[in-house]
Every structure is written in C-alpha cells, then in structure tokens.
C-alpha positions as CSV (number, residue, x, y, z in Angstrom):
1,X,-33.8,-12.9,13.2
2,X,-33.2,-14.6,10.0
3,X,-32.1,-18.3,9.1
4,X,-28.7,-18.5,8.7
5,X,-27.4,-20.1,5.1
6,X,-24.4,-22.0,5.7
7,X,-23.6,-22.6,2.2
8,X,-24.9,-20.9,-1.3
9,X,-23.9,-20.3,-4.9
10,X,-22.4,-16.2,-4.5
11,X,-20.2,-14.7,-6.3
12,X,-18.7,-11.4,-5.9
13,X,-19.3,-8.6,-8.7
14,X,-18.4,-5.3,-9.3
15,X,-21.3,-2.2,-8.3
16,X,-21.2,-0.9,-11.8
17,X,-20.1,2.4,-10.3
18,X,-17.6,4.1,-7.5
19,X,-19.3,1.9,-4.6
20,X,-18.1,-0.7,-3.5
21,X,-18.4,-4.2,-5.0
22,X,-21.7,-6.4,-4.6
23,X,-22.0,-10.4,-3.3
24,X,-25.0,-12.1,-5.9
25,X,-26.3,-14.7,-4.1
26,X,-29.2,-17.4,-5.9
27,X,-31.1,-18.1,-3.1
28,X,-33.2,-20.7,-4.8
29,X,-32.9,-21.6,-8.9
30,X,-35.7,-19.4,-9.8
31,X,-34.5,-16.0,-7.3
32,X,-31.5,-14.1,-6.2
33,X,-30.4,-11.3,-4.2
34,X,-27.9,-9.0,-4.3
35,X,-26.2,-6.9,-1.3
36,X,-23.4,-4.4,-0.7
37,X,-20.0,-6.0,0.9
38,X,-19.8,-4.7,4.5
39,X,-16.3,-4.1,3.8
40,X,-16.1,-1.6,1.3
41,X,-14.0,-1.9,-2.2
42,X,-11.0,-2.8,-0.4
43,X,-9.1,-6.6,-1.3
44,X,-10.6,-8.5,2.4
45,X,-9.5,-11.4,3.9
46,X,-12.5,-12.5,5.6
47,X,-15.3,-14.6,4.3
48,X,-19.1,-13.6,4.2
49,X,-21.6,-15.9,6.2
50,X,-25.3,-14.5,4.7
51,X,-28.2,-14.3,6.8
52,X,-31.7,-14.2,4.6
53,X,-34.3,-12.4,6.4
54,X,-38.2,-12.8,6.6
55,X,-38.6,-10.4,3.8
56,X,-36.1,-12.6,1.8
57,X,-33.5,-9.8,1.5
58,X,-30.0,-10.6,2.6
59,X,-27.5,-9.3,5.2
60,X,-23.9,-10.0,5.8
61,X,-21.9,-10.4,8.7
62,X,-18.0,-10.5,8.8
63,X,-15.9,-14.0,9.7
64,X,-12.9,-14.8,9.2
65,X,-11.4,-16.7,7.1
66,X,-8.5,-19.4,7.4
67,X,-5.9,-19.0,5.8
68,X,-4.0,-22.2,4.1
69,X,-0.1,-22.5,4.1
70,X,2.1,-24.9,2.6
71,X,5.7,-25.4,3.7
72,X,8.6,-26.6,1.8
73,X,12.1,-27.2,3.7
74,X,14.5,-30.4,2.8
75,X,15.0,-29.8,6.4
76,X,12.2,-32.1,8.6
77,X,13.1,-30.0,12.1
78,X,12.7,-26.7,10.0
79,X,9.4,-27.2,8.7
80,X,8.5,-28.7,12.7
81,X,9.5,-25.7,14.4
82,X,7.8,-23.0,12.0
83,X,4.5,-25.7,12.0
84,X,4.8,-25.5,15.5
85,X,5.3,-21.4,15.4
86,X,2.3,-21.2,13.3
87,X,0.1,-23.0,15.1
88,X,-0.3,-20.4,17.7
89,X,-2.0,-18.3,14.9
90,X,-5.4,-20.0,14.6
91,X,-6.3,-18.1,11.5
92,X,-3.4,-19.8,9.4
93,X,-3.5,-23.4,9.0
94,X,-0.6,-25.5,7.6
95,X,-2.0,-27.8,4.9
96,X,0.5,-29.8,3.7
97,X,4.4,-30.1,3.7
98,X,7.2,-31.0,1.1
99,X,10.7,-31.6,1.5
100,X,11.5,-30.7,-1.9
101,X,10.9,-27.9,-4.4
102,X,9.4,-30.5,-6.9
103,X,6.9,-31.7,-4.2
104,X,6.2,-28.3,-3.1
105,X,5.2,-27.2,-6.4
106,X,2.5,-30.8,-6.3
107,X,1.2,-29.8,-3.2
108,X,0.2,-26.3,-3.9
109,X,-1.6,-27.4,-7.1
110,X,-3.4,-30.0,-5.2
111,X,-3.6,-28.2,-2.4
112,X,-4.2,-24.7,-3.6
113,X,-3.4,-23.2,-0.3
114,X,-3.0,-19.2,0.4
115,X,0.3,-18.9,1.1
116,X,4.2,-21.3,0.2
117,X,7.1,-20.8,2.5
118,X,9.7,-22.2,0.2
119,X,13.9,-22.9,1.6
120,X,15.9,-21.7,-1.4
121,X,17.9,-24.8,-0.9
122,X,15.7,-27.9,-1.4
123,X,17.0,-31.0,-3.9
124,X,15.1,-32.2,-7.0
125,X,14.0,-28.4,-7.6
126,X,15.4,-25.4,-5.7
127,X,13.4,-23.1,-4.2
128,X,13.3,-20.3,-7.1
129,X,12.6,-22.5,-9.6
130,X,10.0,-23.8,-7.5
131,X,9.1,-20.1,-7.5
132,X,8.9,-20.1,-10.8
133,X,6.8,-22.8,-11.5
134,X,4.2,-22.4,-8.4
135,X,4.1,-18.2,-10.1
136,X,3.4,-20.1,-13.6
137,X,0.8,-22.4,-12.2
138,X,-0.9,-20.8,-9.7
139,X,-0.5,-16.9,-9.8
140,X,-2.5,-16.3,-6.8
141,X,-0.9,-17.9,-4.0
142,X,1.8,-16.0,-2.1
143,X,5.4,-17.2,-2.3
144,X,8.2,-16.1,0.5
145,X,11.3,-17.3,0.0
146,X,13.2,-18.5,3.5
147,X,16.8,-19.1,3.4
148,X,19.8,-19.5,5.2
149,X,21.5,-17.0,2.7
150,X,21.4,-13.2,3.9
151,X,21.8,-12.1,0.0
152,X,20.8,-8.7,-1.8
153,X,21.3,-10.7,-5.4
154,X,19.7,-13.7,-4.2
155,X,16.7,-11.9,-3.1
156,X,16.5,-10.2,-6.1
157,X,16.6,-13.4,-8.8
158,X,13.9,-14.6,-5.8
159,X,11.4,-11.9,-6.6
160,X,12.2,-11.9,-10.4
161,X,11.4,-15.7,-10.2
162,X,7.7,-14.8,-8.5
163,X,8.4,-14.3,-4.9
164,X,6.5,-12.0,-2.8
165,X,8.9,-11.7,-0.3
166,X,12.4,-13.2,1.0
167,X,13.4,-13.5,4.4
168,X,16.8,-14.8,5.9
169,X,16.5,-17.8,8.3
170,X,18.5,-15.2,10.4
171,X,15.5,-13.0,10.9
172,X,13.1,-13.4,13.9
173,X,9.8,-15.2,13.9
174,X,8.1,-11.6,14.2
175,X,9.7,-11.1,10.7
176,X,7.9,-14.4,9.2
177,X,4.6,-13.6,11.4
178,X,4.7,-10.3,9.9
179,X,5.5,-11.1,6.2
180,X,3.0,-13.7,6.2
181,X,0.3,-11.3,7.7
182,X,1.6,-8.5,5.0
183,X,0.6,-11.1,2.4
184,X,-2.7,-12.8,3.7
185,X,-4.4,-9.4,4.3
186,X,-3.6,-8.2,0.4
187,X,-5.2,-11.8,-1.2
C-alpha cells in the first residue's frame, strides 16, 4: 500500500513541455521524486496528499483543500449572519473578521486567507481603498466588494481598485455562495 507522508518539502513545476505540470517532492535530503499532477494543467483548488510506495516512487491522490475567508463589515450582525451562512460550506473557513477597511487590510496580511468580503462602507478606510491596498499587498487573494449600493459606477471604481467581483447586499446568498465559489475554483 504505501506509507502515507503527511507533510514534505514539494513544490510544483512546470513539465518542460505541453503536459501537464509536475509536483517535486525531496523525499529525504539526499533523493527526490517527481510525478505528474492528477489534475491536469488546469489552476486546481485541491491539495495533494503523496503516498511513497515500496519502490520509493510517488503517487497522488486528490483532497481538498480549505479555503480561508476574511470578512470585513462595520456592521457586527452583517459579518454574524454571512459567518453563519458560510459555515454550512465546510470547505470555506472564516479566519478572521474586521470592522473596518484599515483592519481588514491587517488581517489579510497576517492572515493571508484565500478570499476578503469587503462592505464598501466601513470607517477608518472604505472598502475600495481597502481594495486597493489588500490588491497592492497581496495580489493573490480574492476581493468581492458587498454593499448596500446597487451601482453600475460604483462597481466599476470597485474593480478598477482590485476587486474581483461586486455584489449588492440586495442579492441573494446563492449570489455570494456562487461568487465566492467562481473565485476559489480559479486560485
């Protein structure tokens, strides 16, 4: 069967040619091993867990992966109720929580979660600046927007500030669930 290896220095790297990328794996300081990702070349959002057999060459086996969210509302009962919303989704985990776009922008650098839901209106540092700054600082974490104005412009200086997406608090939780899916599945 194969001992499992719960934990070991990989990294991913491209195949050289049109297949798909490769996981290097150092097995012990003086040996590694290399194997094709099960998943093909596409962006995945599952983890690897790497099983070495008796002949010391590796295999992979799908898992997946949680995904960490941050979420920023000035509003306390907001950032409950889509906590609370969330937590029926076990592969997304809420993190951390800020009441303000400054603290937002603190917690995903400490935090370095996936994903931000960020109110537009939030004291000390608005939600597009926030934005901004989180884009600056840590490009790969997905930003939506969530705010209680329904605006074409607004959503616009949103996504030219760094948002990935911008949702209305009007919309329905299948509209959030489905936004932050859309995201998660393309980091």
């Amino acid at each position: 069967m194969g001992a499992v290896i719960p934990f070991a220095i990989a990294k991913l790297s491209a195949s050289g040619g049109d297949g798909p990328p490769r996981i290097v794996c150092l097995l012990a300081p003086w040996k590694h091993a290399t194997l094709n990702c099960p998943w093909g070349s596409g962006p995945s959002p599952v983890g690897v867990i790497l099983r070495i057999n008796a002949s010391d060459s590796l295999s992979a086996m799908r898992c997946a992966m949680t995904a960490r969210i941050v979420l920023a509302d000035d509003h306390e009962i907001v950032r409950t109720g889509i906590r609370t919303l969330l937590d029926g989704h076990p592969p997304w985990q809420v993190c951390g929580e800020a009441e303000n776009g400054k603290e937002a922008v603190e917690k995903v650098l400490k935090l370095k979660p996936d994903l931000v839901v960020l109110d537009l209106s939030m004291p000390l540092m608005n939600g597009i600046e926030a934005a901004r700054e989180i884009r600056k600082q840590s490009p790969q974490t997905k930003i939506i927007i969530f705010s209680m104005h329904d605006s074409p412009r607004i959503a616009e200086e949103a996504v030219h500030a760094g948002a990935d997406a911008y949702l209305a608090k009007t919309a329905h939780f299948s509209e959030l669930e489905k936004a932050i899916a859309t995201l998660l599945n393309g980091r």
